[in-house]
N, C-alpha and C positions, 0 to 999 in steps of 0.2 A: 443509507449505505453502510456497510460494515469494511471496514475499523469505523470509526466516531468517535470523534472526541469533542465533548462540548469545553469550551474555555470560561470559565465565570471570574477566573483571577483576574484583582481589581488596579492590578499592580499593569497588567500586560496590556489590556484593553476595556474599555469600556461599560459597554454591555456583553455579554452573553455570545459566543462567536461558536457555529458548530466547523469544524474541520474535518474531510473524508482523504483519505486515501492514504496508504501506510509509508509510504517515502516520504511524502511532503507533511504529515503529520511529524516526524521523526525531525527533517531539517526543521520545521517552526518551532518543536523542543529545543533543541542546537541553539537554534538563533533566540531564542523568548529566554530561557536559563542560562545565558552563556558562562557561568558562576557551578551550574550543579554539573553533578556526573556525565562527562560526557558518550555520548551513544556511538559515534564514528572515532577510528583511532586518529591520533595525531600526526603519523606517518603518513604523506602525501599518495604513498603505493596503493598503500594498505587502505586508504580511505575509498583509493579507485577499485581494488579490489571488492570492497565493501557492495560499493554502488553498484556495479557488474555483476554480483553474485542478488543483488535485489532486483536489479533490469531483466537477469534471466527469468527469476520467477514471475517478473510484474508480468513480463512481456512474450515470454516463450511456455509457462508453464501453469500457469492460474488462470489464461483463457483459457485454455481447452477443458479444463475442469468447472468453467463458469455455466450456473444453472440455467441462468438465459441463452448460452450458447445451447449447451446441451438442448434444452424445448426445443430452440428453432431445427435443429437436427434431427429431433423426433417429431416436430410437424411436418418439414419436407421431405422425410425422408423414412422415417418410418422407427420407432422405438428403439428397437431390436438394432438398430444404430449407432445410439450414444453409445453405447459401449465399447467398440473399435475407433469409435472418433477419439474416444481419451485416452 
């Protein structure tokens, strides 16, 4: 799956740990570094805005443009399809 992050830091966890998916990569940065730069602001608003503005695309704008959605779209339905579905 893409993002991917493989972890090998000996400090964090043990062996070797792969993580997918771009939100919950981002909070396990957060919470694993709590010391480096952080990625979310400190402002409780603005961190909800954060999240809201990621849920949009996780959830309303990155499937429609997902390659697997698109195929099953040009299997059932016919090629000439995906293109008005995104």
């Amino acid at each position: 799956m893409v993002p991917t992050l493989v972890v090998k830091d000996k400090n964090v966890t043990k062996k070797p740990i792969t993580l997918t998916e771009s939100m919950a990569i981002c909070e396990w940065l957060e919470e694993a570094y709590p010391s480096k730069r952080k990625l979310l602001p400190k402002d409780q608003f603005k961190r909800f805005q954060v999240r809201r503005l990621c849920e949009m695309i996780n959830s309303g704008i990155q499937p429609m443009q997902n390659l697997s959605v698109l195929r099953e779209i040009g299997t059932r339905f016919g090629e000439d399809k995906q293109k008005p579905w995104t």
